[in-house]
Structures are given as C-alpha cells and as structure tokens.
C-alpha positions in Angstrom: 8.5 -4.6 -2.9 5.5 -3.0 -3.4 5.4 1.1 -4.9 2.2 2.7 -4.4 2.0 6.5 -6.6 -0.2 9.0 -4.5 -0.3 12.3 -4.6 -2.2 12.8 -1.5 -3.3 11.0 2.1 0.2 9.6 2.6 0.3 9.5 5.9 -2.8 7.5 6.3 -1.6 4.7 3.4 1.2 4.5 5.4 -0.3 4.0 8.2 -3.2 1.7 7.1 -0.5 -0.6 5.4 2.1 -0.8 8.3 -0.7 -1.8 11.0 -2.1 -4.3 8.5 -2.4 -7.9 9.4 -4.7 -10.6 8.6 -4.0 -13.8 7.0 -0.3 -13.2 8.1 0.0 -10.5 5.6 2.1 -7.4 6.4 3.5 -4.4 5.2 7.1 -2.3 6.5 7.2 1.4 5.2 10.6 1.6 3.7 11.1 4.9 2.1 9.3 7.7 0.8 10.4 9.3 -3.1 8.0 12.4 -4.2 4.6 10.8 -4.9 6.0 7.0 -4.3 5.6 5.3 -1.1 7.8 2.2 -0.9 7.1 -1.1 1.3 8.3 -4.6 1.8 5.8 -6.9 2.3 6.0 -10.7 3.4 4.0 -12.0 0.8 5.7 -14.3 -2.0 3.3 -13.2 -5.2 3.9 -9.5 -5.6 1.4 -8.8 -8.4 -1.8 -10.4 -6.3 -0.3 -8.4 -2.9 -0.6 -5.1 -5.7 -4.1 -6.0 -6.3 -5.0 -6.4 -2.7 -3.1 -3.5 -1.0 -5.4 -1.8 -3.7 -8.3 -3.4 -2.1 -7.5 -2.5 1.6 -7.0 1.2 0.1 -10.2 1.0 -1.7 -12.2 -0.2 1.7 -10.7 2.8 3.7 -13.1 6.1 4.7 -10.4 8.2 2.6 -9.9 5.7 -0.2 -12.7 5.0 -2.0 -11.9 8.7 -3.5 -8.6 8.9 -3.5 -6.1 8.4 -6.7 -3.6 6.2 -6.7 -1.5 3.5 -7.9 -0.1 0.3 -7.0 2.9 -2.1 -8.6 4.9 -5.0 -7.3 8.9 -4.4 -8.5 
C-alpha cells in the first residue's frame, strides 16, 4: 500500500494516481484519513513505487509546488 501525506490538491493526486498507467503500473484510491490518502498499487517493490508516485506528482502542473509525502506500508 502506498500512504501519500498532503495537506492540499487531494482531489487532483487522486485523480492523477487512479488514471495512471504505463509500464503496467496502477494505482486504486482506497480510503481517505485527514491529510493521508491511501492506495493499492500492483506493483511488487513498494519503496521504488514510493519514489516514483513522487515522481509522477513532481511532473504534474500543481506538483512541482506542492508539499507532500509518500511511504510504502
């Protein structure tokens, strides 16, 4: 599972993740706590899917200003 902390743009993470998919990698919002948005993800090695979901963020209009974290559990 992947956990991404952000305080703001939510809606657009969500959306960004969930319509993801190249390479055969994809993203299913699960559930939304406070600041922490949960997904499942099809990937096998959570801590380099971490790193890139930061990527995809990152290369987004909204992202490249936007705080935020991102941890594989």
């Amino acid at each position: 599972m992947i956990v991404l902390n952000a305080p703001v743009q939510q809606d657009k993470i969500i959306e960004t993740l969930t319509t993801y998919n190249e390479e055969g990698l994809t993203f299913e919002f699960i559930e939304k706590k406070g600041m922490k948005l949960y997904f499942n993800t099809n990937a096998t090695d959570l801590e380099a899917t971490a790193k890139k979901v930061k990527e995809i963020i990152k290369e987004t209009p909204y992202g490249a200003v936007l705080y935020f974290q991102v941890t594989a559990e």
